[in-house]
N, C-alpha and C positions, 0 to 999 in steps of 0.2 A: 466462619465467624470473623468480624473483623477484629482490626488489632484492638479498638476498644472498647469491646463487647468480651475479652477472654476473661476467661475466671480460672480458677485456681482447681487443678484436678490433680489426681494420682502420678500422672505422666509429665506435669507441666507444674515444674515447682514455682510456688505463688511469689509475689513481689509486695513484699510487708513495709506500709509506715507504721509504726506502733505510735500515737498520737494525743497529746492530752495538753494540761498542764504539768507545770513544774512539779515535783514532789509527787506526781501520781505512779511512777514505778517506772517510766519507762525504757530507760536502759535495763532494769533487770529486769521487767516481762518480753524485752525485747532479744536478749541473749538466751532470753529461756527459750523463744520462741522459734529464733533461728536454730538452736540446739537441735530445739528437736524435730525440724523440717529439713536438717542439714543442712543449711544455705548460710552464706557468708552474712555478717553483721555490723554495722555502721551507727556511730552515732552521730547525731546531729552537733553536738556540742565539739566534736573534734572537728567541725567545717567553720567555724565561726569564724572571723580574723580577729587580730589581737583585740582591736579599737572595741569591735562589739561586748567581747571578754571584759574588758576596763568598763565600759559603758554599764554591763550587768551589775559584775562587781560593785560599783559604787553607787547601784538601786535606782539604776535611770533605767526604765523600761526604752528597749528597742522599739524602733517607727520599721515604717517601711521600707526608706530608704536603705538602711542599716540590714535591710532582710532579705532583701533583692539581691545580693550575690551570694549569701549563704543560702539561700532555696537555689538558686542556678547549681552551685557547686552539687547539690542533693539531688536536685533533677539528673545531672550529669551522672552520678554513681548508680541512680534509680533505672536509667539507662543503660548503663553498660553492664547492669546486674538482669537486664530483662527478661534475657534468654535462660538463665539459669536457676533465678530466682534469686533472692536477698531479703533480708533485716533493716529495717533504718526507723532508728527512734528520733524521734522529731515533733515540737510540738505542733507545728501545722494549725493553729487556732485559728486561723481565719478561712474561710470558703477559698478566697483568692488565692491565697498559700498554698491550700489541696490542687486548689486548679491549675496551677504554676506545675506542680510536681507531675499532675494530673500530666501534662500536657507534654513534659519529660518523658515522661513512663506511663502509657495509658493502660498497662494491666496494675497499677500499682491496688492498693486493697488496705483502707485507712482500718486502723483497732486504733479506737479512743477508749481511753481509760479512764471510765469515770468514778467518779467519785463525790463525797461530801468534801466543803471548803473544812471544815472541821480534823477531817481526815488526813489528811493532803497537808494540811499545817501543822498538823503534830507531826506527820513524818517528813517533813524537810526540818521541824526544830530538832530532830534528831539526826537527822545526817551530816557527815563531814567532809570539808576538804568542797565541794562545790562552790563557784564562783555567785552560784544564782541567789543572793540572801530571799529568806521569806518575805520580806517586805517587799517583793516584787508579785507574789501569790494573788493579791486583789486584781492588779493590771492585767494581769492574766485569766483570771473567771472572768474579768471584764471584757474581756478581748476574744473570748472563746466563744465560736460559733459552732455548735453541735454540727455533726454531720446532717445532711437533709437526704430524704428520699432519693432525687435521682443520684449521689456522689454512690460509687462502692466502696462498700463498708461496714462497720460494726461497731456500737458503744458494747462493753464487756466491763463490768463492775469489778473497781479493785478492793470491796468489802473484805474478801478472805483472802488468804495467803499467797502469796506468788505461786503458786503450782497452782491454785485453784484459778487463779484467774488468766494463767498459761492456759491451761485445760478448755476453760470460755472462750480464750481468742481462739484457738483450735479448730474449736467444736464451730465457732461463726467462721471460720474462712470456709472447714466442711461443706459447712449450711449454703455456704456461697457456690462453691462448686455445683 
């Protein structure tokens, strides 16, 4: 099988983006997730540099330019986690972005976390201490390009509770193997 044709089996621990928008859970369906597959876990918000951080912060949505060293630095991690397996929550919204990471790490195995905009904005009106304010939430469903057919991967519904929608991504990397 070639390198990017692998999938995720019993023996060959899988290489996770947990992927969405903002406010759809992915740092903590992503820590669940590496939990419970045993494999080391990363987030995307810790690769950012400052300038990007400030940029959020004050509700300037990120371009490309701005995204082009933090998807390298995630490529790099997605890489050197390949052999072993790993976690990396990352919104990944655009095709180009998967394929960047894709091209890093070609066993990598995107879980987008979808959800209603409804949803996803009550639950960042309630979280703390994050740089990313809600008024960045619209640029982002804007900007987000579902997985397609041939990308590997899984949308998993973040309707019920974090263990239930750990259990969905689970059950879709399984489905993958």
């Amino acid at each position: 099988m070639a390198a990017t044709d692998r999938q995720p089996t019993g023996e060959d621990a899988p290489l996770v983006v947990v992927m969405g928008v903002a406010g759809a859970g992915k740092t903590t369906i992503g820590r669940m997730v590496a939990g419970r597959l045993g494999v080391p876990y990363a987030d995307a918000d810790d690769f950012h540099p400052p300038e990007n951080i400030a940029k959020m912060t004050a509700g300037t949505p990120l371009d490309d330019e701005d995204r082009r060293p933090w998807l390298a630095a995630l490529g790099q991690w997605l890489a050197e986690h390949s052999a072993d397996g790993g976690v990396v929550s990352c919104s990944a919204l655009k095709r180009r972005y998967r394929k960047q990471l894709s091209e890093a790490a070609p066993g990598a195995f995107f879980l987008h976390l979808d959800g209603s905009a409804d949803v996803i904005a009550q639950r960042m009106a309630h979280r703390k201490g994050h740089f990313m304010p809600p008024s960045l939430l619209r640029s982002q469903i804007a900007d987000l390009q579902p997985l397609e057919r041939d990308e590997r991967g899984a949308a998993v519904s973040i309707d019920g509770t974090p263990e239930q929608t750990t259990d969905l991504a689970l059950d879709a990397l399984r489905r993958a193997g």
